[in-house]
Structure formats: structure tokens, C-alpha cells
Backbone as a chain_set.jsonl record, in Angstrom:
{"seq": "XXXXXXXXXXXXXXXXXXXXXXXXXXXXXXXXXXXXXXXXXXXXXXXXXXXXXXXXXXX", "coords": {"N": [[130.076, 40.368, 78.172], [130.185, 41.166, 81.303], [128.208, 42.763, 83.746], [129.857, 44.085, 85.955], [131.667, 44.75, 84.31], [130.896, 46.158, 82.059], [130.153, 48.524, 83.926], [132.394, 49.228, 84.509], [133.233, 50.237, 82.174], [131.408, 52.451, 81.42], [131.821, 54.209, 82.894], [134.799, 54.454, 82.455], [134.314, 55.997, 79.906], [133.588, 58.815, 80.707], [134.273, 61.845, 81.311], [136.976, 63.362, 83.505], [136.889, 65.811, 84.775], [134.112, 65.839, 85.019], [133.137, 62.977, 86.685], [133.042, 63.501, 89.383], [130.303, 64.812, 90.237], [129.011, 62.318, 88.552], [129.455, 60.435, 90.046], [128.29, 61.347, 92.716], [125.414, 61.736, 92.099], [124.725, 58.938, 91.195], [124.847, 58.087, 93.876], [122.924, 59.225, 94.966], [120.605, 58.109, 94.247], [117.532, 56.078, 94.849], [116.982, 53.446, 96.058], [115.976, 50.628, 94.52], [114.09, 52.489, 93.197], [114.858, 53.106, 90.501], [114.444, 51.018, 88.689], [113.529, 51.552, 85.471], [115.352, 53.076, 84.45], [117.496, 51.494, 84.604], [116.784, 49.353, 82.713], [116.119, 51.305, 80.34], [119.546, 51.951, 80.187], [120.372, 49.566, 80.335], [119.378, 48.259, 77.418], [119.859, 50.236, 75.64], [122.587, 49.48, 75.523], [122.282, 46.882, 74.46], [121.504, 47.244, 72.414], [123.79, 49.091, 71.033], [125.533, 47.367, 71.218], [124.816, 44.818, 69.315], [123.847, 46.352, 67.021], [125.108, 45.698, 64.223], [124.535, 42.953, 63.741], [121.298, 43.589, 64.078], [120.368, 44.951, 62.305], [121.139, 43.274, 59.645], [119.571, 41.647, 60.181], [117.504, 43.04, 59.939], [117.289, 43.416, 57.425]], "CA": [[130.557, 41.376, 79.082], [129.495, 41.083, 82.731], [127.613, 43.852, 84.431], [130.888, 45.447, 86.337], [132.904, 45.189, 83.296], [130.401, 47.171, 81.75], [129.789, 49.712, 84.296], [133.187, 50.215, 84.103], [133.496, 50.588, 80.412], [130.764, 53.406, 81.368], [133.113, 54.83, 83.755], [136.284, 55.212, 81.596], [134.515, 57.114, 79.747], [133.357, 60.097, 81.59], [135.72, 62.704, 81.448], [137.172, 62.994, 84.587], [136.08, 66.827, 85.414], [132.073, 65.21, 85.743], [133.379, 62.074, 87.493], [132.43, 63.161, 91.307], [129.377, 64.537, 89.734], [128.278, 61.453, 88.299], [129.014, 59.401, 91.437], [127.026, 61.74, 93.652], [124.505, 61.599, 91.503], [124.301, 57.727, 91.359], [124.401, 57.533, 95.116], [121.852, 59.827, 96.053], [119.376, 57.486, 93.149], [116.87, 55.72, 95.429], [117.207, 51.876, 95.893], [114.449, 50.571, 93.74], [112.891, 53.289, 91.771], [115.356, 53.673, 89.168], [114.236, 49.848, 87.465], [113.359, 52.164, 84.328], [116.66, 53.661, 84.475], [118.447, 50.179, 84.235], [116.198, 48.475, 81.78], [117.082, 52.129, 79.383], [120.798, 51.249, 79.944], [120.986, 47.919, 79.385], [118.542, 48.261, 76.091], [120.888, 50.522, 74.567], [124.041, 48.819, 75.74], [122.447, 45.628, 73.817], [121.448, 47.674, 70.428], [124.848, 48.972, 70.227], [126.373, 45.72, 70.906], [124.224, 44.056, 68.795], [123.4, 47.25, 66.037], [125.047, 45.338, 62.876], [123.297, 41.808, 63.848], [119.956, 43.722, 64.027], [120.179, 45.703, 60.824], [121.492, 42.121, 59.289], [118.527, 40.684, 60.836], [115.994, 44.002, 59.25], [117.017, 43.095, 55.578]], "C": [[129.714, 41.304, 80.352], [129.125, 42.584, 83.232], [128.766, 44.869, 84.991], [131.718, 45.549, 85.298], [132.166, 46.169, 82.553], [129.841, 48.421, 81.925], [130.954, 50.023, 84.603], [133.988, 50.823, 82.718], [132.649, 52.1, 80.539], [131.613, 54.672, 82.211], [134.034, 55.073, 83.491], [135.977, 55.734, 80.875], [133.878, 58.989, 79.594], [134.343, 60.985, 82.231], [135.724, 62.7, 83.037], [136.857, 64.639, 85.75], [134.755, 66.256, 85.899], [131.943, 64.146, 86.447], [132.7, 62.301, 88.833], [130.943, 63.67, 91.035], [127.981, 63.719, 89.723], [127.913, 60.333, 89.204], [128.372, 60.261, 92.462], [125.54, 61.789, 93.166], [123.871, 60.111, 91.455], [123.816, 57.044, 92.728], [123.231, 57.669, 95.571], [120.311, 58.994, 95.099], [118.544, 56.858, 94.504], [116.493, 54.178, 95.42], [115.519, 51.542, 95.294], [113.436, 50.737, 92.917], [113.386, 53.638, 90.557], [115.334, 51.876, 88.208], [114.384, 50.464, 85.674], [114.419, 52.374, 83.704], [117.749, 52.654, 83.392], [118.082, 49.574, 83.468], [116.596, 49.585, 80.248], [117.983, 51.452, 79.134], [121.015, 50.361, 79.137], [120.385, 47.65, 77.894], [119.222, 48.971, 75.617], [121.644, 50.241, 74.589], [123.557, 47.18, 74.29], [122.3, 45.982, 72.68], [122.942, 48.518, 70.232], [125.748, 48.002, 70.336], [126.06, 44.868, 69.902], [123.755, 44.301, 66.968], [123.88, 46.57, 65.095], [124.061, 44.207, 62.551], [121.727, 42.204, 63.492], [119.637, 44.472, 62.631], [120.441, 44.805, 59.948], [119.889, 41.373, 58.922], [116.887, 41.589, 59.646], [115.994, 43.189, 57.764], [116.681, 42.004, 54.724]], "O": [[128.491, 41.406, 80.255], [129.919, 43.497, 83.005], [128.797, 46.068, 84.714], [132.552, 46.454, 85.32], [132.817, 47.191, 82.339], [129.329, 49.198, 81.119], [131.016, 51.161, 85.069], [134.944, 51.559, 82.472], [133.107, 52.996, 79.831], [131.828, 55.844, 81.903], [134.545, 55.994, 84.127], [136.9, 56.428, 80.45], [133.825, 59.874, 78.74], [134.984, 60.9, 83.279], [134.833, 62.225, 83.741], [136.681, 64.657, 86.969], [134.423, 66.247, 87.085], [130.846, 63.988, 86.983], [131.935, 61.481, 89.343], [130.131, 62.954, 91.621], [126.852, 63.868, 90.191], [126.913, 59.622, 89.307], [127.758, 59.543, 93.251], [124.606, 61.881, 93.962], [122.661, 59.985, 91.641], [123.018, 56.128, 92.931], [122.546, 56.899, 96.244], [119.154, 59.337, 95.344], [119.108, 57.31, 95.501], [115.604, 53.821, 94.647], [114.409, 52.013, 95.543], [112.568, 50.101, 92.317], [112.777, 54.256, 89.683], [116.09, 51.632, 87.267], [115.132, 49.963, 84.834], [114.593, 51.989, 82.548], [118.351, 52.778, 82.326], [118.987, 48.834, 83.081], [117.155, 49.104, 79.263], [117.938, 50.541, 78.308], [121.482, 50.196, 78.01], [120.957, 46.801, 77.211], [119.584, 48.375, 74.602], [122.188, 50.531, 73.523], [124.347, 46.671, 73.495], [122.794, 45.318, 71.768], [123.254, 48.576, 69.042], [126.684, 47.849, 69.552], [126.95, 44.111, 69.513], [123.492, 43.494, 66.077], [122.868, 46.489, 64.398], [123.18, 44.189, 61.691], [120.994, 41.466, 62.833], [118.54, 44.403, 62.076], [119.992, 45.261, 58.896], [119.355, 40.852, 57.943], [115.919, 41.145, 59.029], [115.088, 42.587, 57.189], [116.587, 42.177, 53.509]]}, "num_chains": 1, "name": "protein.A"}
């Protein structure tokens, strides 16, 4: 899954009341300081992509 396919997999699904919300919220982030942010994300995007492999992998 490529990066925009997966930020819009994150995006369909956010009900659509918190939608403008969530994009004013992303804009006003601060180029740079949210590394932490994105390294979160993508670390749980890969343990539930990955969650049977790694419990496979525990036993």
C-alpha cells in the first residue's frame, strides 16, 4: 500500500461530521515537528498489517 493510498484509507474512515475538523487540524501541524507523529502512524499501520505474521512469528 503506498503512502496516499493509505492516507486515504485513513480518510474514508472518519465520519464525515469530524472531517473539516481533522483537516484543520492537520494543516495547522507544523512542517517538521510532527516526525514522532508519523513514525506512531506508520508503526501501528505496520502491526495491524502485519498483527497475524507477528503473533505467528511470537510462538
Amino acid at each position: 500500500m503506498s503512502e496516499k493510498e493509505y492516507a486515504k484509507s485513513i480518510i474514508d474512515i472518519i465520519p464525515e461530521e469530524y472531517l473539516d475538523e481533522v483537516i484543520r487540524f492537520l494543516l495547522s501541524l507544523p512542517e517538521g515537528n510532527n516526525d514522532d507523529k508519523k513514525f506512531d502512524l506508520v508503526s501501528k499501520h505496520i502491526l495491524e498489517k502485519y498483527h497475524k505474521a507477528f503473533e505467528e512469528l511470537a510462538k
